[in-house]
N, C-alpha and C positions, 0 to 999 in steps of 0.2 A: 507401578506408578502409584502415588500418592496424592491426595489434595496437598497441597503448601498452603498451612493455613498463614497467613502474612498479610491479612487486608488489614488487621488494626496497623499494622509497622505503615503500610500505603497511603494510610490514609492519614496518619499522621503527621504522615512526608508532605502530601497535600495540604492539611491546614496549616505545617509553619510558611508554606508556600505561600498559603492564602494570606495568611496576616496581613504583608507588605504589602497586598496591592486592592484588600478590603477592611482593612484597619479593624483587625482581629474579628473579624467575623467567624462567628461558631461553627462549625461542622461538627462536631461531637457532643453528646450527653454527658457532660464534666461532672462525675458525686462528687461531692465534697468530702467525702470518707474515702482516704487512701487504700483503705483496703478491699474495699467492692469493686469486684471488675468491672470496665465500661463496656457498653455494647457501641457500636459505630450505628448511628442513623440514615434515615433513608439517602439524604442530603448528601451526608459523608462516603457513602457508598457509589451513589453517584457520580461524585466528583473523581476520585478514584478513576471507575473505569472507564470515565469519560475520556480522561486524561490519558488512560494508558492503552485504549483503543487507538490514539494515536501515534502513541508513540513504540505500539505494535507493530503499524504499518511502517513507520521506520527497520524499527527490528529485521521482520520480514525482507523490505528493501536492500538492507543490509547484507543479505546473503544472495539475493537474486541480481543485482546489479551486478557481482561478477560475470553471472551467467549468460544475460543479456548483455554483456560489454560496456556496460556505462563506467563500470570503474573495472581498472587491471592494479595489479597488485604493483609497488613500485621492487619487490623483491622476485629475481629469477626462479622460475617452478614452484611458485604460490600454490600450495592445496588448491585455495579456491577460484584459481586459475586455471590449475591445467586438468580438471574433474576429477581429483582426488577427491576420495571417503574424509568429509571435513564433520569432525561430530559440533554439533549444532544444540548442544542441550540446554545451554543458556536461554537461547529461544525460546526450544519447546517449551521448558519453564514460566517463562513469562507470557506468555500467549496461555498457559492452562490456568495459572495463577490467576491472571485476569478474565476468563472464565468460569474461574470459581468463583472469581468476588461475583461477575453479575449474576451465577446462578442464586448468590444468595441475597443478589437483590432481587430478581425475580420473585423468592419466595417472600421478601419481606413486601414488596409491593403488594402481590398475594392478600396478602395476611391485611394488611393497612388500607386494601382495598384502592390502590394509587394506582388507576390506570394508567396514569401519564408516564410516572415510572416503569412500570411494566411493560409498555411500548417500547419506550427506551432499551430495556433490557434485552426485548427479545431482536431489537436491528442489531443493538451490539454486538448478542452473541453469534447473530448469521457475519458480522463482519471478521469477528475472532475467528470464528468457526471456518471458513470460507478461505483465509490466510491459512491456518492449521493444515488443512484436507488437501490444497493446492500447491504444498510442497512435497507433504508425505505421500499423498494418496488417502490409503485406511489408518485411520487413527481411533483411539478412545474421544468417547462422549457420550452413551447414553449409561454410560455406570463409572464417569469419570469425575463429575463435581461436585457429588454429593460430600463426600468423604467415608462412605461408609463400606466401600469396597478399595482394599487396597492393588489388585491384580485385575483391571476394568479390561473388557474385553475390547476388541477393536472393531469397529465400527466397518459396515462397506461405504467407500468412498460415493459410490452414487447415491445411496440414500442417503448421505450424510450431506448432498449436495440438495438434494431435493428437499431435506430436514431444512436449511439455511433458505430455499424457499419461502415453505411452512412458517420460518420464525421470521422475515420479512410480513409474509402476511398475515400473519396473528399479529405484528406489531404495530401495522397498518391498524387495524382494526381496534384495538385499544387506544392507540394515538387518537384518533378520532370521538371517544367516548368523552363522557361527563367534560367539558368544556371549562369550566369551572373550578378543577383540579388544575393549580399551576406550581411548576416549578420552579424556584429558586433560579436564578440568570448565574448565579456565580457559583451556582453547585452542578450546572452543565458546562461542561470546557468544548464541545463540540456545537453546540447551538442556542448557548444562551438561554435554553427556558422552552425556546419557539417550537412549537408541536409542528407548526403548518411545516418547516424545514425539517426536520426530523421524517417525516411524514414524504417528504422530495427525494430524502436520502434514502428512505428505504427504499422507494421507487426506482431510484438508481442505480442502487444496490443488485436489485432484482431485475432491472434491464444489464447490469454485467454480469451477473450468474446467467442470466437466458443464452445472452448474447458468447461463454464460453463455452456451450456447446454445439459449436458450428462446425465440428467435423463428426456428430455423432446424429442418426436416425432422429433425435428426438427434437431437434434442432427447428425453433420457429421463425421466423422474420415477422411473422403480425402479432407473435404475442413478446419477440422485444420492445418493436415497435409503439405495444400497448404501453409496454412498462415505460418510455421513454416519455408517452404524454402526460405522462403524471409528475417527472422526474424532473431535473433543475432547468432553469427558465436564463436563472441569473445569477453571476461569481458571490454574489452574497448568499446564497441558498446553503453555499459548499459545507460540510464536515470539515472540516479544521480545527487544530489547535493552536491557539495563540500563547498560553501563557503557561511556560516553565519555570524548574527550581531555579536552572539557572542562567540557561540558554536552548534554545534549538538546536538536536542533536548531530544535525549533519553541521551544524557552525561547529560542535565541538571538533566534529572531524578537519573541518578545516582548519582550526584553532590549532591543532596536532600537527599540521603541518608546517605553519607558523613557527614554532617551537621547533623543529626538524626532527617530529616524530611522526614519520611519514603513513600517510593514511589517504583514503579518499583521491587514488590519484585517477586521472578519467584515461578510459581504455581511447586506441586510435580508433575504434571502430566509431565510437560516436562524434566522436572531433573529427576525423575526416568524413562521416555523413553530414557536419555542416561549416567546414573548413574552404572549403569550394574544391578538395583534392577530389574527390568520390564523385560528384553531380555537377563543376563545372561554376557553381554560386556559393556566395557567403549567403551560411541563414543568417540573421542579426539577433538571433534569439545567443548566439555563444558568447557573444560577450556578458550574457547574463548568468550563463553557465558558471563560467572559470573567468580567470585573468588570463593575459598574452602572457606568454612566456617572455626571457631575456632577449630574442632574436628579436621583437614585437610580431609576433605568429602565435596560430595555434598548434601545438602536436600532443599526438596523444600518447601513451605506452601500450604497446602490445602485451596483449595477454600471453602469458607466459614467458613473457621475455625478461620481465623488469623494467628499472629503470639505466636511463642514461646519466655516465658518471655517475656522482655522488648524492646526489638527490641534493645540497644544498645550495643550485647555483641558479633554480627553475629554469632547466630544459625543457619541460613538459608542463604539461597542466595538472592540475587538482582542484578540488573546491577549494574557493576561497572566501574568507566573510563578504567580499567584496558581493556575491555572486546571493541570485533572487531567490534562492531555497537554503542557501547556508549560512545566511546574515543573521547573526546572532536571534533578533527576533522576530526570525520568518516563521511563519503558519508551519503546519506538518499538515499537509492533506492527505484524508481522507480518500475520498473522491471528489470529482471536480466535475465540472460543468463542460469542459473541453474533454474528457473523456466521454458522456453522455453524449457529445456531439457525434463525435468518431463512434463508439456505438450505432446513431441513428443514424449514420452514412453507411456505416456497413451491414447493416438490416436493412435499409434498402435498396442498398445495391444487389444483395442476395435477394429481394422481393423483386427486384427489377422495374425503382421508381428512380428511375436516373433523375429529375428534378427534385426528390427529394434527399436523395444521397448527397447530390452536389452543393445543394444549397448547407445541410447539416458539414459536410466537410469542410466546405469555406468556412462557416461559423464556428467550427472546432479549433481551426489555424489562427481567427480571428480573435478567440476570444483568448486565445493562449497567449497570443503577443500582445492583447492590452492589459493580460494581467501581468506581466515580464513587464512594462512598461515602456516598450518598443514605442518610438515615434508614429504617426500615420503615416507620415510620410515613407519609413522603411519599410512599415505591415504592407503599406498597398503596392510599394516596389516588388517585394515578394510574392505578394499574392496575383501580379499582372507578371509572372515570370510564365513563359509558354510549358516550361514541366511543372510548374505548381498550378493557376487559373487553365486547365485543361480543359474547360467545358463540360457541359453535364455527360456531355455524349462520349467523352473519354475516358471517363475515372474508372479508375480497375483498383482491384485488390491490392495490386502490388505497389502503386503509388499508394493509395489510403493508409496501408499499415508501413510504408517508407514514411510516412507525412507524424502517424500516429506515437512511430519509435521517437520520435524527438517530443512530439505533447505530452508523453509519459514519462519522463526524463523519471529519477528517483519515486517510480510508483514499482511495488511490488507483482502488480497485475502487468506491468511490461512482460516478465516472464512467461504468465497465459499465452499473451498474445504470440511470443516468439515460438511458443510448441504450439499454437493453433496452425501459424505461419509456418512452421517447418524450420525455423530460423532463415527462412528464403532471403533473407535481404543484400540487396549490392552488397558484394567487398567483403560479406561477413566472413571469417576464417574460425579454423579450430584453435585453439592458443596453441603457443610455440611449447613443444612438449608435452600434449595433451596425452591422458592417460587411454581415452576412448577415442574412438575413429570417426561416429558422431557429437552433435551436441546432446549436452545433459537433458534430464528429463525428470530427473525428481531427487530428492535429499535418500539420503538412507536414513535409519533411526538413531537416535540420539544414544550415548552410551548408558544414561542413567535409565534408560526403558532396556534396555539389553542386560541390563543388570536388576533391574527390579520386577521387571515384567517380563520375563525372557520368556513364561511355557506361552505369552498371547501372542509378542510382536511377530509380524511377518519377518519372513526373509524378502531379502532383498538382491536377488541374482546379479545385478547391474545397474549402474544408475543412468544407462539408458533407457530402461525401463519407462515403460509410457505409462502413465495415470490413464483410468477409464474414458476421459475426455479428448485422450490425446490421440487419437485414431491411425 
C-alpha cells in the first residue's frame, strides 16, 4: 500500500465545484508564476474531506446494501449477491485517499495552530477510520498516511476501534478551544463552519461506536447513554452533504436506471418488510423509497435471483429520483438524529429503563417520517398501530432493530447492526444461490493490497468470518 498523493486533483475538483454556487470564491494559494508549485490551504483541504467524508459513507453503503438486502442485483448470481469474493479496491482507495488528505490537514492545523480545524480533522478521521475497520476488520493506519512507508503494517481491529474513540475525544476537546478561531461556512460541506454541531457529531459518533459493542464484555449502556446526552437534539445538527459536482450519488444510480442502465434495484427483503406482505401493514415511508411499479404495487428482487423479464418494463423497484435520498439534490448523511434515537432506545432497553427506551424509539420513528416528509396524519396512523405503539412495557430488541432496518435505509452502519442482530429479522433469507450457508460478515482484501502489501495483509479463511465485535 501506498499514500495516493491526489489532494491537489481533489481539491481542485472542489473549487470548480465551488465557483457556481460562491461566485469564484478562493480555496487555493494561486502564484502568479506558472512555474511554482501551489500548496492547497487550510480552507482547501478542508472542503475536500468534508466533502468526500460524505460521500465515503456512500461508497461504503454501496457495497453493504447488498448485504443487508436494501438493494439485489437486477442480474442472476450477482457477486455481490450471492457472497462472492467481490474485490472492493476502488473503496479501499478512496476511503485511504481521504484519509491522507485529513492527516495532512491535521498536521497543517498543527503547524497553523487551528484548533477548529484540528477538531474537525480528528471526527473525520474516526468516521473514515470507523467505515475502513467495519468492513475489513485489521487494516493499515498507524504507518499508513504519512507516505513515508510504502508496506504499512496492519493495525488490530480493536485498538483501531478504540483509536476512533481517542480521535472523537481529542476532537471534542479542540472543538471546544480558542472560540475565536472560525471557520469558513463554505470550506465545511458538513456543518457550515458550526463547532457546536461538529461537536454533537462527534458525540454521536462516539455513542455509535459504544453502542457497536453490544455483543462483546466491554459493552456499556451508561457510558452510550453518556455519549447520547451530548449528541443531536435536532435534524439540523445532522453531518450532511448538500452540495455536489453534479448530483447526489445514489440520484445518479437512479438516473442509470432511467437510462436502462440498470442499478440500485431494492432487494424484496426490504419492500416486503414494508409492503404490508411481511407484517400485515403498509409503512408509508415506501413511497418515499422508490416508485410503484407498473402493477401500482410494490415488489422487490430477490437476491440472487435477478430481475424479472427484461428490466425495461418496471416490474420491480429501484431508486428513483422521485425517491427522498435519490433526488438529485438530497443530502448524503452522515449520521442522523433518528439513528441517535434508536441508539438511546437500545442502551436503555439493555440498561432496563423501559420509559426511556420507549419514549427514544418513538422519537427515532418520529423524526424519521418528518424528515421523509410523511403527513401527521400517516406518522401517527402508524405509530397508534398495536405492533408499532407497543408500549413501554413491550418493546424488545427484536421490534427495535425490525423498526431500526427501515430508519437506516442506505446507511452503511445498517450492516453493524445486522451482524450485531445475527441478521435475525422476519423473512430474512440467504440469496438464491448463495456461495456460504450463513450470512456474510466481512469484505476480504482488496487486490491492489494483495499485490502491493502481500508479506502484511491477513488471510482471510472465509468471509463468514466474524470481526472482533461480532461475537
Amino acid at each position: 500500500m501506498k499514500k495516493n498523493f491526489k489532494l491537489h486533483k481533489s481539491i481542485a475538483a472542489v473549487l470548480l465545484m465551488l465557483i457556481g454556487f460562491t461566485g469564484c470564491k478562493k480555496y487555493l494559494d494561486i502564484n502568479n508564476d506558472p512555474n511554482r508549485p501551489t500548496e492547497p490551504t487550510i480552507n482547501g483541504i478542508l472542503a475536500a474531506t468534508t466533502q468526500n467524508t460524505g460521500l465515503n459513507v456512500f461508497r461504503a453503503a454501496n457495497v453493504s446494501n447488498y448485504y443487508v438486502q436494501y438493494f439485489a442485483s437486477p442480474n442472476a448470481n450477482s457477486p455481490t449477491d450471492i457472497y462472492d469474493r467481490v474485490d472492493f479496491s476502488t473503496t479501499w482507495r478512496l476511503l485511504y485517499d481521504n484519509m491522507a488528505d485529513i492527516y495532512d490537514l491535521e498536521q497543517l492545523a498543527i503547524k497553523t495552530g487551528s484548533t477548529a480545524h484540528l477538531g474537525m480533522a480528528k471526527v473525520m478521521m474516526a468516521i473514515n477510520l470507523s467505515l475502513t475497520t467495519n468492513m475489513w476488520g485489521n487494516v493499515p493506519f498507524s504507518e499508513a498516511l504519512s507516505g513515508k512507508n510504502l508496506s504499512p503494517k496492519y493495525d488490530n481491529a480493536q485498538e483501531l476501534h478504540t483509536r476512533c474513540l481517542t480521535l472523537l475525544d481529542e476532537g471534542i476537546v479542540e472543538l471546544r478551544k480558542n472560540p475565536t478561531i472560525t471557520v469558513t461556512a463554505n470550506a465545511d460541506f458538513l456543518h457550515a463552519g458550526n463547532r457546536t454541531y461538529w461537536i454533537r457529531t462527534a458525540f454521536s459518533m462516539k455513542a455509535r461506536l459504544l453502542n457497536q459493542l453490544s455483543k462483546t464484555p466491554g459493552y456499556s449502556a451508561t457510558n452510550v447513554l453518556a455519549a447520547v446526552d451530548s449528541a443531536y437534539t435536532a435534524a439540523a445538527q445532522e453531518a450532511k452533504v448538500s452540495v455536489f459536482t453534479l448530483r447526489n450519488p445514489w440520484a445518479t444510480l437512479a438516473r442509470n436506471n432511467a437510462a436502462l442502465v440498470l442499478d440500485a434495484w431494492l432487494s424484496t427483503n426490504i419492500i416486503q418488510s414494508m409492503n404490508g406482505v411481511r407484517y400485515g401493514y403498509v409503512d408509508p415511508r415506501i413511497s418515499r423509497f422508490t416508485d410503484t411499479t407498473r402493477y401500482g404495487d410494490y415488489r422487490g428482487t430477490r437476491n440472487g435471483a435477478g430481475r424479472v423479464g427484461t428490466g425495461t418494463s418496471r416490474d420491480e423497484c429501484y431508486l428513483t429520483t422521485n425517491g427522498y435520498y435519490s433526488a438529485d439534490a438530497a443530502p448524503l448523511f452522515v449520521i442522523t438524529l433518528e439513528e441517535v434515537k434508536f441508539i438511546e432506545a437500545e442502551a436503555a432497553l439493555r440498561a432496563n429503563n423501559a420509559s426511556r427506551a420507549y419514549t427514544a424509539y418513538i422519537a427515532g420513528i418520529t423524526a424519521h417520517m418528518n424528515k421523509l416528509g410523511i403527513s401527521s396524519g400517516n406518522r401517527d396512523t402508524y405509530l397508534a398501530r398495536p405492533e408499532i405503539g407497543v408500549g413501554q412495557g413491550n418493546l424488545t430488541l427484536p421490534i427495535l432493530f425490525r423498526e431500526k432496518y427501515i430508519v437506516m435505509f442506505l446507511s452503511p452502519e445498517a450492516w453493524v447492526d445486522a451482524r450485531r442482530f445475527n441478521y435475525a429479522y422476519t423473512g430474512f433469507q440467504l440469496p438464491l444461490s448463495s456461495l456460504l450457508s450463513e450470512p456474510i460478515r466481512r469484505l476480504d482484501y482488496p487486490s491492489t493490497e494483495q499485490s502491493l502489501n502481500s508479506t502484511n495483509v491477513p488471510q482471510v479463511p472465509a468471509l463468514t468470518q466474524r470481526l472482533w465485535w461480532d461475537l
